[in-house]
N, C-alpha and C positions, 0 to 999 in steps of 0.2 A: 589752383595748381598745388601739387602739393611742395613742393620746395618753395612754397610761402615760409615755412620755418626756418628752416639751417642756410637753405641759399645753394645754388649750383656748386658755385665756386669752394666750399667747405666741404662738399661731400663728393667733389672729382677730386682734392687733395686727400682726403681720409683714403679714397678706393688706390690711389698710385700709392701713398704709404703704406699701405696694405702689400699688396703687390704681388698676391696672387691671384685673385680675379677681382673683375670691376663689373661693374654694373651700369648697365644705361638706357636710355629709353627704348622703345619701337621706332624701327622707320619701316617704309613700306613694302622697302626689301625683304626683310625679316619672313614673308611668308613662305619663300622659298625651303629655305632651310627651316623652319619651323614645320613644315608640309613633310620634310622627310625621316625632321626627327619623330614625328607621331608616330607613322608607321611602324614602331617597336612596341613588338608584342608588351612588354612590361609597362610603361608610359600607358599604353590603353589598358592595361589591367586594372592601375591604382587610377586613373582619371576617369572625369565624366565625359570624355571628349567623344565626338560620334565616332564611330565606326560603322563602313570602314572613313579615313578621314582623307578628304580631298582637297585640292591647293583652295579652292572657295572655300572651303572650312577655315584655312590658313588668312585668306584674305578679311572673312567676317569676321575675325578672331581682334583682327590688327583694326580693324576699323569699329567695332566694338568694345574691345579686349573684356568682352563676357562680363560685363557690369562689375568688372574690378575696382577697386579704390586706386590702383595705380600700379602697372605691370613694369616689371624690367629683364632684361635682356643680361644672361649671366654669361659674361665672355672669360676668357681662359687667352692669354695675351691679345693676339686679336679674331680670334676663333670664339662665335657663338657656341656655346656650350648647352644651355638651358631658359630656363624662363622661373622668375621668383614675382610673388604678385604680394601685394598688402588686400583684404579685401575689405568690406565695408566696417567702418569704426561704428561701435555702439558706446555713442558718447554717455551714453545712462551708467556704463558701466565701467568707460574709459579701458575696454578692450578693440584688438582686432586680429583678425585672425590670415593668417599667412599660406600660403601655398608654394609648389614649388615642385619641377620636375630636373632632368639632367637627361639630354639626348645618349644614345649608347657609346658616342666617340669621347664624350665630356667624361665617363663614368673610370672610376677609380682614382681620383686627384683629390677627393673631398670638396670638389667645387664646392659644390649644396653646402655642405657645415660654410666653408670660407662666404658663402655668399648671404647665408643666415644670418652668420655675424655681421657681416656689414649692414644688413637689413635691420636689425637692431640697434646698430649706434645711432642709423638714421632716425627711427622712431620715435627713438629719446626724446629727439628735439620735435617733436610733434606732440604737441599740451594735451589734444584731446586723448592721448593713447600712455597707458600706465600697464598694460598687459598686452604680451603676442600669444597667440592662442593656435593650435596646431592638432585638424581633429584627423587623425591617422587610422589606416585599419589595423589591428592586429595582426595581419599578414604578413604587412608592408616593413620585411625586416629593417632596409636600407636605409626609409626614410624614417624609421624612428629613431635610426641610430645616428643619424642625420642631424635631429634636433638633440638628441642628446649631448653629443657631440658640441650642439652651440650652446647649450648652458640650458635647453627646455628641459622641467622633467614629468615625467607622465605621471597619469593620474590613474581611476577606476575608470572602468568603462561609463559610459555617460548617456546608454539607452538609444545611442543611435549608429547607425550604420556606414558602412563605405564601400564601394564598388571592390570587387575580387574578382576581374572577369566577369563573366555572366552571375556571378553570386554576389549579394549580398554579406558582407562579413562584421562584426564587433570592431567598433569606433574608439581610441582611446583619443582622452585628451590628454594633447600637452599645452604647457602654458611656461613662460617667463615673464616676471616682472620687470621693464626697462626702466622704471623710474621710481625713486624712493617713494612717493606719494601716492596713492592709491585714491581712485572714488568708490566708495560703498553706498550699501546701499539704500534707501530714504530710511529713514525711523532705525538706522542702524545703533546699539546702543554703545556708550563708553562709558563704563566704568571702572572702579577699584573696588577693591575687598577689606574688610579687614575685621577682627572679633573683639570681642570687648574684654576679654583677659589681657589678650596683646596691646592695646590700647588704652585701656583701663587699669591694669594691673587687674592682679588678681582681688575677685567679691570676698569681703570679711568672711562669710557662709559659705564659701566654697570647698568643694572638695581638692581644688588646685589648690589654693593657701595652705592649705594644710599637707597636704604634698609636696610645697616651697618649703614650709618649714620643719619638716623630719627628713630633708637635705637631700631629697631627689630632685630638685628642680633648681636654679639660677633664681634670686628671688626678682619678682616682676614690677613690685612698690608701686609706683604711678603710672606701668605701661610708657607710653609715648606723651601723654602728659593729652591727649584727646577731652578728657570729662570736664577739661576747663578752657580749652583750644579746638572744641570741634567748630565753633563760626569759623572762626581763623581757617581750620582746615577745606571746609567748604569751600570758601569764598576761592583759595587756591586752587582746589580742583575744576572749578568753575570756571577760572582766568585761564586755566587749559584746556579747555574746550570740552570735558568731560562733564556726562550730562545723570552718570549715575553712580549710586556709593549701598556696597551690599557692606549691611553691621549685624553685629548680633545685638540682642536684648539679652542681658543673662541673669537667669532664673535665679540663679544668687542673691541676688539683687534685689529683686522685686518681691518675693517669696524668700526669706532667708531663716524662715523657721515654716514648717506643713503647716499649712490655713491661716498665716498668717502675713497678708504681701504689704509693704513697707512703701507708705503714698509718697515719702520723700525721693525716690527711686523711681515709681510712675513719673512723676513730675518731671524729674532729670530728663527720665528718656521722651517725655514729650517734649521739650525745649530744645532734645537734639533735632527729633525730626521736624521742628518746627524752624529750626534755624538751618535747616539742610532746602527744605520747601522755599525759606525765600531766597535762598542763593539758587534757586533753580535745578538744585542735583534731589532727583529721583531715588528714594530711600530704598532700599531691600532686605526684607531681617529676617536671618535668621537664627532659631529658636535656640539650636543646641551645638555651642561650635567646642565639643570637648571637655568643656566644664560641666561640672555639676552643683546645685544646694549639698553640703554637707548630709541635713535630713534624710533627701533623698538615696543618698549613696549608701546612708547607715539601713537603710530598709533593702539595699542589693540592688539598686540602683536599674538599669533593663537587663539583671538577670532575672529578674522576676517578674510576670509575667501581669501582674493584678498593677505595677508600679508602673506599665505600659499602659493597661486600658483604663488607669484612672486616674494614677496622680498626672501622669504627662499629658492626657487627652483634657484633662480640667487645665491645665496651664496653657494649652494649644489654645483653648475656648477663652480664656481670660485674656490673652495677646491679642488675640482677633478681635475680639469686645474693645479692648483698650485702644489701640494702638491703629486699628484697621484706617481710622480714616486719615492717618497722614505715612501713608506708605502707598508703593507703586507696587512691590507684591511679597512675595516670601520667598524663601528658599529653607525652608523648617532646618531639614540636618548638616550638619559639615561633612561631608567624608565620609559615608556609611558605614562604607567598606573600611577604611584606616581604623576608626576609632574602636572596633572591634580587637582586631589584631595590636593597635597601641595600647591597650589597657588591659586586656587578658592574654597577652600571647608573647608579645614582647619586653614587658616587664616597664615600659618608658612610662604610660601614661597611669595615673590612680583608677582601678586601687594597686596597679602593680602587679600581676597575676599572671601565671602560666600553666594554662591547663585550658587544652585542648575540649571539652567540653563544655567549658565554660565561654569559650570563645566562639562557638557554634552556638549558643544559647543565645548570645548577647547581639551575631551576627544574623540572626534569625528574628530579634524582637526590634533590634532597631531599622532593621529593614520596615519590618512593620510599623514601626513610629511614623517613621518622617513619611510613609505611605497616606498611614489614616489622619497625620498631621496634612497632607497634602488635601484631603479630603474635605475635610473642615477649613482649611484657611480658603478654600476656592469657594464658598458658600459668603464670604466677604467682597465678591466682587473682585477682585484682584488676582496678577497673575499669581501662579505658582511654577517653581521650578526645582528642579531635583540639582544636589551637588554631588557627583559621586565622583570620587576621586580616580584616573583611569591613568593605564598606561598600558603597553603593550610588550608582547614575548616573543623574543625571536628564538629559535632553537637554531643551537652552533654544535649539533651533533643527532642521530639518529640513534643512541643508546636509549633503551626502553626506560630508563631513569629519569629521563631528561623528557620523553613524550609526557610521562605520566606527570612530571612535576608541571607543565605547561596544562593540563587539564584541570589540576588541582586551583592554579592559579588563575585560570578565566573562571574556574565555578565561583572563586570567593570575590575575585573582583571586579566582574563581569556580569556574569550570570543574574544573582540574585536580584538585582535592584533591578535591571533590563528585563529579567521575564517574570519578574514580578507586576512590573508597568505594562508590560505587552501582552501578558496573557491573563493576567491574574494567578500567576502560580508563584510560591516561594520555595524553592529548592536548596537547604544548608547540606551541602555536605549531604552523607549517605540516612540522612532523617527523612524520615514519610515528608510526603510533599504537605504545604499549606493551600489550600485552595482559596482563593481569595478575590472572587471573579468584579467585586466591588472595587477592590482597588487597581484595578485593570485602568489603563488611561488617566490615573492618579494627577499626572501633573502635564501642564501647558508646555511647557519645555523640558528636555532633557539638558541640563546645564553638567557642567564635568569640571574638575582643577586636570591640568596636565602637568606634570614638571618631568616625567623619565621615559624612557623604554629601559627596558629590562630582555638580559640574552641569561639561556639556563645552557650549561656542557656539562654533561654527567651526571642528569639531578639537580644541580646546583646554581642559584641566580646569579650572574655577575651583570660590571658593568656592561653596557650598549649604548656605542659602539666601544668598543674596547680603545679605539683611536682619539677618543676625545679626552678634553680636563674633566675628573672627576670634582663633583662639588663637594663641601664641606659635610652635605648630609648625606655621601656615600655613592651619588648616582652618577652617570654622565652627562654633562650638559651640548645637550644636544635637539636643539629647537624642533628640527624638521619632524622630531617623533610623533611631534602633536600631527601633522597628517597623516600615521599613519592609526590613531584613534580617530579620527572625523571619517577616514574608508569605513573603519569597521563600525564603527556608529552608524551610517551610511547605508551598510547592510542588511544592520541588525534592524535598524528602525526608519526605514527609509522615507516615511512619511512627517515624521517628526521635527519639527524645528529644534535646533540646538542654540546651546547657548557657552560661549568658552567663560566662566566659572572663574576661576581661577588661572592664573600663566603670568611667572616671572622665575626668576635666578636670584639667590642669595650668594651674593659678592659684594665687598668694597670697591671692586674695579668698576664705575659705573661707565665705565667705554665699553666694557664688555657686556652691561646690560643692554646699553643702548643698539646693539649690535644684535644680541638672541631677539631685542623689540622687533627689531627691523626684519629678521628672519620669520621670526612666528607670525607676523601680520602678513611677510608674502605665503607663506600657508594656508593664512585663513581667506584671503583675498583669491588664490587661485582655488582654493574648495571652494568658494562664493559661485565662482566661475565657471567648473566644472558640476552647478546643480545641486550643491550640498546646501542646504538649509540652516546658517550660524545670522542669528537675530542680535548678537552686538558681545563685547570682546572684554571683559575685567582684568585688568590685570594686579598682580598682588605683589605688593598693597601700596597704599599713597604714602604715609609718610611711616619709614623706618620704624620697627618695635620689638615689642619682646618676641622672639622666635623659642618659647618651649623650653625644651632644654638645650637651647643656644643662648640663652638669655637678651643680650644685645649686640651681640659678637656680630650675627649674624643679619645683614642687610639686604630684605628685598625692595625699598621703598625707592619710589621715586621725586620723593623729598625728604628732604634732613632731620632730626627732631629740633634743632633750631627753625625750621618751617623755612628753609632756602630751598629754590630748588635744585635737584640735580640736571645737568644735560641729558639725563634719559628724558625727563619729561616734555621736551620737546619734540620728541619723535610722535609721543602720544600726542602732543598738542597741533603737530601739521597732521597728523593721520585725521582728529577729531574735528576739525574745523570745517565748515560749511562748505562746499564747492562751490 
């Protein structure tokens, strides 16, 4: 039965304090009036019910009730109104999905919303169910406004169909999460992120040190104090159930003069991934998260085209050779797209630089980096995955300013990296295409950082939504955005396993991280759901560090640099934990 959970007695009190409709079993009476509400044309439009429908239909209905998980009877004081059903739970994925009609005498009260909702709080208290699930036609104005109305929100279409009268019509799903806890799903990954500037401070050889000290930067010194505290760090992320940790290896470091790489520095970083291996967290490095070797920057660093296909592709080879056998896989670039724009366009990152050619050069070679770096690091046996930094554009005006500034904006941060991977083409800007049919399918996953949407009026980007707190780096914090990159991912690569990359908020407020945690994972959990393909979730980063030119101001971690942790990290730690 199902009121094995909550109990009768707690769920006839919740429907009277409610006190606009209740809900209760079938009795045998019920076919009567069930027999007459059928026969509206609208009910047989949106349902699977025969037609035409007769009191036996009504009767096999009740003696049946159509292999439902448990039907009920939506009354409106003591007047049968409707019918609302739970159907079968898919405990693998701790979903189920709901139904629901409203006879034509019941109809304009909002019964259905008021009976959704109660059909929800019920849920709750049901272990095996963490998601309702609601596949609707696109026709069917009423009933999606239905669910919306109780708090479902719809998704993309989902490739399957729903009765339209004699027509078949386009299925959307909606879905609500009823319970903080989610089940995902087997071999789902958790981890964190984090780079070895940020953590490390900045490499003696680096082009960042030298950009900290002629006063563009917050100086970095020790990072979060990691290069002496990474066991410590492990073993914590460990005790949270998190089972994987994306790092950079930085070229500074290892190489801090051309052809010359530094074995006290190999060494380091095998003792890290060797003490990350016995704490059980799964390594992931990548190559180039922003920093540079001095050497290399003083040669033009990837404006130059020879500094692409030789010095980086000989350091891609020497990682692989070194390091390949205590890693789970790569992730070569940070941010494709950002670190073009931060270093030649926007003036924030070394060398500093604003010229529009220069920025199309640099976002044209690094694309092709972390490509033919994906190339070669898959010839190690190990996953590879792309991180491209994404966000999406809404337009808050039809002024031809603001169309064109939106096309601008998908070619740079969009575009390039996706139809580079999908077709073999590289497209910068108004340059002859790169035909590149070899790096076509470059990497295992499509991985992405999310942190904004972005809305343009008049040309110009502002925040999205305009309604929320803006963060400290200028954007709006607003979780849900991230589905609406997993639609468009979705789309574009629909074949493709994704992987979320990066996703966290930089605040001191940690109630209010723990809150965007709780949001973003019912986004990711309901794309799960609705067909979308995300093989496991990073969020950024583990414990507090230098953010750039925030220096330390700026906190996305969810632990302390004294290595306590915060209450966010227990949100990640019931999400990560075994079912």
């Amino acid at each position: 039965m199902i009121y094995r959970v909550i109990g009768l007695i707690s769920w006839q009190n919740y429907c009277e304090v409610v006190n606009i409709v209740s809900l209760r079993k079938l009795v045998d009476s019920d076919h009567e009036w069930i027999f007459r509400a059928c026969q509206d044309l609208e009910i047989q439009r949106f349902t699977l019910i025969p037609r035409p429908y007769t009191r036996e239909h009504a009767i096999e209905f009740l003696r049946t009730q159509s292999g439902e998980y448990s039907v009920w009877v939506i009354q409106s004081g003591d007047d049968p109104v409707g019918v609302i059903s739970i159907h079968k739970i898919d405990e693998s994925t701790g979903t189920a999905s709901v139904g629901y009609w409203i006879a034509k005498w019941g109809r304009g009260q909002r019964a259905a919303s008021h009976a959704l909702t109660l059909l929800c709080e019920y849920a709750r208290n049901i272990s095996e169910i963490h998601t309702l699930t609601a596949q609707i036609a696109t026709t069917n104005v009423a009933s999606r406004a239905t669910a919306e109305r109780s708090g479902f929100k719809s998704a993309i279409d989902i490739a399957k169909t729903c009765p339209d009268g004699d027509t078949q019509v386009v299925a959307l799903l909606y879905s609500k999460q009823i319970n903080s806890v989610h089940k995902w799903p087997t071999g789902f990954m958790w981890g964190t992120g984090a780079s070895s500037t940020q953590c490390e401070g900045a490499a003696p050889q680096s082009d960042w040190l030298a950009w900290e000290r002629a006063g563009n930067a917050p100086k970095s010194e020790n990072g979060n104090g990691f290069a002496t505290r990474y066991a410590q760090d492990f073993e914590i992320l460990a005790s949270l159930g998190l089972t994987h940790h994306r790092l950079s290896i930085e070229w500074a470091r290892i190489e801090p003069q051309q052809g010359v790489r530094d074995q006290n520095a190999i060494d380091h970083y095998r003792k890290i991934l060797t003490a990350a291996r016995e704490s059980n967290i799964k390594i992931w490095v990548c190559l180039h998260h922003f920093s540079l070797p001095n050497w290399f920057a003083k040669l033009g660093g990837f404006l130059v085209e020879e500094n692409r296909s030789k010095y980086w592709l000989e350091h891609v080879d020497f990682v692989a050779e070194t390091f390949g056998d205590l890693v789970t896989g790569w992730q070569p670039v940070n941010e494709t797209n950002y670190y073009a724009t931060a270093a030649y366009l926007a003036r924030g990152w070394p060398p500093g630089h604003n010229n529009v050619e220069e920025w199309l050069t640099v976002s044209e070679q690094i694309q092709l980096a972390t490509a033919e770096a994906a190339v070669r690091l898959k010839q190690t046996g190990k996953l590879v995955v792309s991180i491209f930094g994404l966000s999406t554009l809404e337009l808050l005006d039809a002024e031809p300013a603001t169309q064109k500034f939106a096309e601008r904006f998908y070619d740079a941060n969009w575009n390039t990296g996706i139809k580079l991977f999908r077709d073999g083409v590289l497209q910068i800007g108004e340059r002859k295409q790169v035909l590149r049919p070899d790096l076509a399918g470059s990497f295992d996953m499509i991985g992405f950082s999310y942190y904004s949407a972005h809305g343009v009026r008049n040309g110009k980007i502002v925040a999205y939504p305009e309604t929320k707190k803006i963060s400290p780096l200028g954007y709006a914090i607003w979780p849900d955005g991230l589905d609406l990159v997993l639609n468009r991912l979705k789309k574009e690569l629909p074949n493709t396993p994704l992987l979320v990359a990066e996703f966290g908020v930089g605040t001191a407020d940690d109630d209010e991280r723990s809150k965007y945690l709780i949001a973003g994972l019912d986004v990711v959990h309901s794309a799960i759901n609705r067909g979308i393909d995300i093989r496991g979730f990073f969020h950024w980063t583990a414990v507090d560090n230098y953010e750039w030119l925030h220096g330390y101001d700026l906190q996305f971690g969810i632990i302390n640099r004294d290595r306590t942790t915060k209450p966010s990290s227990e949100v990640l730690r019931q999400e990560a934990k075994p079912s």
